[in-house]
Every structure is written in C-alpha cells, then in structure tokens.
C-alpha positions in Angstrom: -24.2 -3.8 -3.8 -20.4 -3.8 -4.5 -17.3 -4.8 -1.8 -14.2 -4.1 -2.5 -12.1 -5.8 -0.4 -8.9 -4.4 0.9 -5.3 -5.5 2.4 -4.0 -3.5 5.1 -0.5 -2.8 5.7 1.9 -1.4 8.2 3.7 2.2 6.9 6.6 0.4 8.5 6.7 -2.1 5.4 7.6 1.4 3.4 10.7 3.6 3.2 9.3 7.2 5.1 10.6 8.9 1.8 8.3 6.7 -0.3 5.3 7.7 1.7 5.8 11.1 1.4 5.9 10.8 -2.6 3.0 8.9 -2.9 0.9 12.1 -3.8 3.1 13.1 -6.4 2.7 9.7 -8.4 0.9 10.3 -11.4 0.5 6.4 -12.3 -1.1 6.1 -8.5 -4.7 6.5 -7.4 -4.4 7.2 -4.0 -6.5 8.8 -1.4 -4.7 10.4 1.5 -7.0 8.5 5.1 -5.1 10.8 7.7 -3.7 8.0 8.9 -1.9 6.4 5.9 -2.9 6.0 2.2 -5.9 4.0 0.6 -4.5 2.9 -2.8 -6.2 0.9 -5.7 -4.2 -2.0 -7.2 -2.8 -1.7 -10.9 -0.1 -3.0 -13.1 3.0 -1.1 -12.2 6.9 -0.9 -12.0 7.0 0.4 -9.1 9.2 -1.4 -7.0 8.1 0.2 -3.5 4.2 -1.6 -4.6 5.0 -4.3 -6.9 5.3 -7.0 -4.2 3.0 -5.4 -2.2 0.2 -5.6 -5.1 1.1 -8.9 -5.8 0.4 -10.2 -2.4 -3.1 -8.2 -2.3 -4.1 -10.0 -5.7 -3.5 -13.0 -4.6 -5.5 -12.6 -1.4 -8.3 -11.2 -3.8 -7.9 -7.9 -2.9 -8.7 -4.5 -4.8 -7.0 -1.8 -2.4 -4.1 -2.0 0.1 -4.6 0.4 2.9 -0.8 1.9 4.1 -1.8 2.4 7.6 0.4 3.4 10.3 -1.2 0.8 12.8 -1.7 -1.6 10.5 0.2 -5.0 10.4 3.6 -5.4 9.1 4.0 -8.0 6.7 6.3 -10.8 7.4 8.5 -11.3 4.6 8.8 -7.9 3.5 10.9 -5.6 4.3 10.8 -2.8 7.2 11.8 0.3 8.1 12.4 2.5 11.5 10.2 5.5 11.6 
C-alpha cells in the first residue's frame, strides 16, 4: 500500500494569472481537480511554487493541492479573486 500525503492550499495564496498558466508548464506535473490543481513536488525555480514546495517538504508532503476552498497560508502572500 502507498500514501502520499498532500498539503492543501488556498488559490488565494496564488496570483489568478499563475493559475491559469499552470497547464502550460512543461517542468510541472499537474492534474487539473475541477476545483484547483493537484501538483507533485520537485526541484524548481519557480518562484510562484518554490516557497510553497518548501513548506510541503518540510511537513513531509509529496503533492500540494491548489484548492479554491482550501486554507490560505499565513505567511504567504494573497491575492483578491
């Protein structure tokens, strides 16, 4: 059996113009959920997930989960949808 454990966080921790481009990143593997994004955590530059990734890591995490009624993130920043 295999668990991946996953962070979940708000779409209001990202810039709306990130989220739309998130199915255009090549270095990305993301699944679209209908209600956000389900992506898996890898070494990147990208400075929309590197904070992000790094918070998931440290919690143990494999996937963050952008979710539009998922939590927002204290500490990070946020945007009005």
């Amino acid at each position: 059996m295999e668990i991946f454990k996953t962070l979940v966080i708000s779409t209001a921790n990202f810039h709306p113009d990130f989220i739309s481009s998130i199915e255009n990143d090549n270095e990305l593997i993301a699944v679209n959920t209908g209600a956000g994004y389900r992506i898996m955590v890898c070494d990147t530059d990208n400075g929309n997930l590197k904070e992000v990734f790094k918070i998931a890591l440290d919690n143990g995490c494999q996937f963050i989960e952008i979710d539009c009624d998922g939590p927002v993130i204290d500490g990070l920043k946020t945007f009005n949808w």
